[in-house]
C-alpha positions in Angstrom: 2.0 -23.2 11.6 -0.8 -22.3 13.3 -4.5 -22.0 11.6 -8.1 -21.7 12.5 -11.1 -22.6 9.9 -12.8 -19.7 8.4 -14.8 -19.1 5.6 -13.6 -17.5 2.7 -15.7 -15.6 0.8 -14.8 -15.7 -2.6 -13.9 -13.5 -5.4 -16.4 -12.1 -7.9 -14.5 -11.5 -11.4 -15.0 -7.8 -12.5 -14.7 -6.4 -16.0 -11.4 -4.6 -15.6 -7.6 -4.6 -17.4 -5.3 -6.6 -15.0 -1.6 -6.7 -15.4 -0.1 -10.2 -15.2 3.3 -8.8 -14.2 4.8 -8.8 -11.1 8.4 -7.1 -9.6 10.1 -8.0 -6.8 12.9 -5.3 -6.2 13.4 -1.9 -4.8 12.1 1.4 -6.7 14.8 3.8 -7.7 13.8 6.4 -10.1 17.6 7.6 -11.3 17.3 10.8 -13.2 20.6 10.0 -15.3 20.7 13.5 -16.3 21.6 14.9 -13.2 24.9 15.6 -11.9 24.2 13.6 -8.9 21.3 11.2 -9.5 18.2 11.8 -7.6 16.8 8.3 -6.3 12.8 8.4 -5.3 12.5 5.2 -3.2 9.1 3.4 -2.8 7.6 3.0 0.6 6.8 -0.3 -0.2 8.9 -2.6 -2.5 7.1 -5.5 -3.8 5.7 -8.5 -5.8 7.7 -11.9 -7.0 9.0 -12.3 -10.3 11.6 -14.3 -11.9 13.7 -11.6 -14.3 15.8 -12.7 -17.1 19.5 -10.8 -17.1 17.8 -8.7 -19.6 14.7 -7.2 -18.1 14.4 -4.3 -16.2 13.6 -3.9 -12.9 12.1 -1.1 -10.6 15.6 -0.5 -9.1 16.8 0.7 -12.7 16.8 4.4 -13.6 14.5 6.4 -15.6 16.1 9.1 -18.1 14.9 12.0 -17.4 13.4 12.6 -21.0 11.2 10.0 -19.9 10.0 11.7 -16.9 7.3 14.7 -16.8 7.0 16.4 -13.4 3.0 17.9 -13.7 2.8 19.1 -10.2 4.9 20.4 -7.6 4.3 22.5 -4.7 4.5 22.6 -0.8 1.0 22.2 1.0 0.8 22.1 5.3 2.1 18.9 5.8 4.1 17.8 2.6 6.1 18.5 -0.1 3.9 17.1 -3.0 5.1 16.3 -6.7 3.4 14.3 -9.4 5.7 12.8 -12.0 4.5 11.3 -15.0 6.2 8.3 -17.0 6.1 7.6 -20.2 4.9 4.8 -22.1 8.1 4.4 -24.0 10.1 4.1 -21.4 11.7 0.9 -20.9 10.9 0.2 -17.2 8.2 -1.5 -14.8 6.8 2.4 -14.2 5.9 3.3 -17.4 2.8 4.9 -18.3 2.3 5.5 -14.7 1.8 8.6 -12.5 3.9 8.9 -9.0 2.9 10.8 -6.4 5.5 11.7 -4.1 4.9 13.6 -0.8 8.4 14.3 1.3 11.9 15.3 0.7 13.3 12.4 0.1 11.1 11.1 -2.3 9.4 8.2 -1.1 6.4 7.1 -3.6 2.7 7.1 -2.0 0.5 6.5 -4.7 0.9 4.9 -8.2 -1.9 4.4 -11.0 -1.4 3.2 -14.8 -3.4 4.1 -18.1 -3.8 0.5 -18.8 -4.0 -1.2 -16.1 -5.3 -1.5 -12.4 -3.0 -3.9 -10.3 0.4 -1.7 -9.6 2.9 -4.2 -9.1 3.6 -2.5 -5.8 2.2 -3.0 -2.0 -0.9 -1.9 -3.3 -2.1 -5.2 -5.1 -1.1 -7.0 -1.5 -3.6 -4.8 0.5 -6.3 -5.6 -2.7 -5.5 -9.4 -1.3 -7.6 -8.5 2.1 -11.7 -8.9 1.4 -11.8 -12.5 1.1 -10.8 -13.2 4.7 -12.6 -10.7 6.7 -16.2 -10.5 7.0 -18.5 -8.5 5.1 -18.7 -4.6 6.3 -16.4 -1.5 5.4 -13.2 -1.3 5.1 -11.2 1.3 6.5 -8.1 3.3 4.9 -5.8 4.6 7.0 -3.3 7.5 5.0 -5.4 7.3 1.8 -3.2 9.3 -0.2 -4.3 9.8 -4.0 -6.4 6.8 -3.8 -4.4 3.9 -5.1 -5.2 0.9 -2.8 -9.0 2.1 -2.7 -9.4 2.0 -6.7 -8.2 -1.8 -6.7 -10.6 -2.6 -3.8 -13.6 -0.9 -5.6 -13.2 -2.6 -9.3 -12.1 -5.9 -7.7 -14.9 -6.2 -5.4 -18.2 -5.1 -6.3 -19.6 -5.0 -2.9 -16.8 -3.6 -1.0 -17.4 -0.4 0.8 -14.5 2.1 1.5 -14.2 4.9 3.8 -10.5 6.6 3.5 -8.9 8.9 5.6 -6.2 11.3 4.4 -4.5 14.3 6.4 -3.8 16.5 4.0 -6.7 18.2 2.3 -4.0 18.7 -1.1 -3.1 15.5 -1.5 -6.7 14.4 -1.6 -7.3 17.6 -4.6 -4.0 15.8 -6.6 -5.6 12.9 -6.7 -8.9 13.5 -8.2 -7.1 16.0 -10.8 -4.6 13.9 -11.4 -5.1 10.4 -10.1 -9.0 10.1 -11.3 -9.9 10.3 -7.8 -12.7 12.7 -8.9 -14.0 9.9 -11.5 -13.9 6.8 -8.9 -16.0 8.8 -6.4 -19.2 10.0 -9.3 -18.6 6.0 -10.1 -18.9 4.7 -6.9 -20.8 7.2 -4.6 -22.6 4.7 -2.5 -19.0 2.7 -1.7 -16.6 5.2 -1.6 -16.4 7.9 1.2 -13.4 9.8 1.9 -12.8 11.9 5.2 -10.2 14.7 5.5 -8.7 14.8 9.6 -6.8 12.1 11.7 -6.7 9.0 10.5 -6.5 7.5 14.1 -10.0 9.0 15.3 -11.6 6.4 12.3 -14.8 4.9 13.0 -18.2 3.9 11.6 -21.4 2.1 13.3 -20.6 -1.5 13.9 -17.0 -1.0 13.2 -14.8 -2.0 10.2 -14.5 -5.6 8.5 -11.1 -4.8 7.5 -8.5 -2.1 8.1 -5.7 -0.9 5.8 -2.7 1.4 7.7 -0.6 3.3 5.1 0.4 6.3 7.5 3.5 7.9 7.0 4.8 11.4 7.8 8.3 13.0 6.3 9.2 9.5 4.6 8.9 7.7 8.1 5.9 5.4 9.8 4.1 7.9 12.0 5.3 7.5 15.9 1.9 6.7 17.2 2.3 3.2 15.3 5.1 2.3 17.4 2.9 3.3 20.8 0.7 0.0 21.8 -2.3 1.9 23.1 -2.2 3.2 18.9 -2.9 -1.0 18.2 -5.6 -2.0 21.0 -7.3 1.5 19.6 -7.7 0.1 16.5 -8.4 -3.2 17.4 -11.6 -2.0 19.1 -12.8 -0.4 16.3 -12.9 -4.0 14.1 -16.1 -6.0 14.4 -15.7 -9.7 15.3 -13.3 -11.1 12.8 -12.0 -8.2 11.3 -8.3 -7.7 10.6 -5.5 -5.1 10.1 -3.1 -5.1 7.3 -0.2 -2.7 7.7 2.2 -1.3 5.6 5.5 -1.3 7.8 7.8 -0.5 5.9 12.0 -1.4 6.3 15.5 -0.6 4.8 13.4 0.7 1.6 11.9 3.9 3.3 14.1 6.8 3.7 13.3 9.5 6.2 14.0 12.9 6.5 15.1 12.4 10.5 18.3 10.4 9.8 17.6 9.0 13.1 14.1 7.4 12.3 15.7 4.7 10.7 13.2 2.5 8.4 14.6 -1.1 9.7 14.4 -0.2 13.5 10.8 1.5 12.8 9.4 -1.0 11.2 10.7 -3.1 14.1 9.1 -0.9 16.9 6.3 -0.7 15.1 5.9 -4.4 14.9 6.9 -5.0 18.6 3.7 -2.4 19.6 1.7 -4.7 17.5 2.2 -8.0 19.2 2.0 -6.5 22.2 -1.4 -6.2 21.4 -2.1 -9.4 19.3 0.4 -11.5 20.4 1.1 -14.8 18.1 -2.2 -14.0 15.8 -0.1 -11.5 13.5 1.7 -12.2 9.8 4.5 -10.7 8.4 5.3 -10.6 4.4 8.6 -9.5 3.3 9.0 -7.6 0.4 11.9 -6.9 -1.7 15.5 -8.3 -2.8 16.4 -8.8 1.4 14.5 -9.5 4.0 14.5 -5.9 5.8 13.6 -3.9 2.9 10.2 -3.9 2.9 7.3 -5.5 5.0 3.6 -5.7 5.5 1.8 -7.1 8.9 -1.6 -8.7 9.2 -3.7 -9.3 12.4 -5.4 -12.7 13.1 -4.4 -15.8 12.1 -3.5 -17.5 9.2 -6.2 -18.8 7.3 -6.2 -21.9 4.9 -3.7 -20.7 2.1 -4.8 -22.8 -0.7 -8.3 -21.7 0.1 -7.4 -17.8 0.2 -5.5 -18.6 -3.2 -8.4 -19.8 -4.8 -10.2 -16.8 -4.7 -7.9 -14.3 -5.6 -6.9 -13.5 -9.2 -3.4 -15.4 -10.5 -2.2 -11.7 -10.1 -2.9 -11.3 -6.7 -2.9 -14.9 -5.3 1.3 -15.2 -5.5 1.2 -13.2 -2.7 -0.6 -15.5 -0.2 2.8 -17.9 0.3 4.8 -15.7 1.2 2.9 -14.8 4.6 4.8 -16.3 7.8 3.9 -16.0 11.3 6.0 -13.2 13.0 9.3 -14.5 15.0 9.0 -12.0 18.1 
């Protein structure tokens, strides 16, 4: 494997709740209740952990007594519902809120009472700052503000400017997701813009970018286009990276004929078209396929990276491999 020396700048503890739990397995929210059950499928489908015969796993079902649905309505791009878990029930998600924003249910945003890592995709992107030079970091599909709340309390210097489509989805997350509260906590770190993710840029450029952009339960088509990649690339200042959320098997669309596997393949071709052996895949999930994540640049020292993460965040760091074009 491949690797260039870099420094790594290391991680500054902040007083925060972090969960020590981890799953590995799809998300499947089965509403027993129902004549047929309804399955809400994670884009993203994440984190290692060894499970006992006993335990229960994000791919078991939720009754529905232990689900609360607290928002639901169509805005100009998507079909937004919040659900809210309880904290009895017996399963990874609860005492969590779920924001869902298509038809088939795919989950964009997560937050817990409790607790700040989400044992989803999430905590992966929160494993970026170390290894990218200091400056802003960009997110791309903001949504109700889950990967920028992790980067905020995990890294007191970190500066975030998110982008988000739809104007809704950014008022469900401060009433719902305490969007409203991170921004009067942080308001000289955290900016959020409401347009085109794609047309993001700030003086100097971004350290770091995080690309969450999905439309209709499917990666947006302008990630599979390479002129989409060397765009973004531009808009990094020396050393910056990219981390993507490609999804896989895990994401169902509602075009049947956007499959998630051959997207996430496209989408992954257009990229290394553009950065050629310097990108990273990590696969998520029970199979390879079922989720994935891509970062730009290469590899840096592993056991270094590890060292300045939290235990919670640093299990991901092994399971990045160079991408077999």
């Amino acid at each position: 494997m491949s690797r260039t020396t870099l420094q790594i700048r290391p991680f500054t503890p902040f007083p925060i709740k972090i969960s020590r739990h981890a799953y590995r397995t799809n998300t499947k929210l089965s509403f027993k209740a129902l004549p047929k059950p309804l399955q809400i499928k994670s884009k993203s489908h994440e984190t290692h952990h060894d499970f006992t015969p006993q335990t229960k796993t994000q791919e078991d079902g939720i009754p529905i007594e232990d689900v609360k649905i607290i928002a639901k309505f169509k805005s100009r791009y998507n079909y937004i519902r919040v659900l809210e878990i309880s904290r009895k029930a017996d399963h990874p998600f609860a005492g969590s809120r779920l924001l869902l924003l298509d038809a088939p249910g795919n989950i964009h945003s997560i937050s817990f009472l409790f607790q700040s890592l989400t044992n989803t995709y999430f905590d992966v992107f929160a494993a970026l700052p170390p290894i990218i030079p200091p400056g802003p970091i960009a997110i791309l599909g903001f949504g109700a503000g889950s990967a920028a709340r992790l980067l905020l309390e995990l890294y007191p210097g970190v500066v975030v400017h998110g982008w988000e489509l739809d104007p809704s989805v950014i008022d469900v997350g401060r009433e719902f997701f305490g969007l409203k509260k991170l921004e009067k906590q942080y308001p000289d770190r955290l900016f959020i813009y409401v347009g085109n993710a794609l047309s993001a840029e700030v003086k100097d450029g971004f350290s770091g970018i995080l690309v969450d952009l999905f439309c209709k339960g499917s990666l947006i088509p302008e990630l599979q286009d390479p002129n989409t990649w060397e765009k973004l690339r531009k808009s990094l200042r020396k050393g910056g990276r990219i981390m993507v959320n490609v999804g896989g098997n895990c994401v169902e669309a509602e075009d049947k004929r956007r499959d998630g596997k051959v997207v996430m393949e496209d989408t992954l071709k257009a990229m290394h078209r553009v950065f050629g052996d310097r990108l990273s895949v990590l696969n998520l999930g029970n199979r390879k396929d079922d989720s994935s994540l891509a970062l730009t640049g290469r590899l840096p020292d592993l056991d270094a990276w590890k060292k300045v993460l939290p235990r919670s965040l640093s299990c991901y760091v092994d399971m990045w491999r160079p991408l077999d074009p």
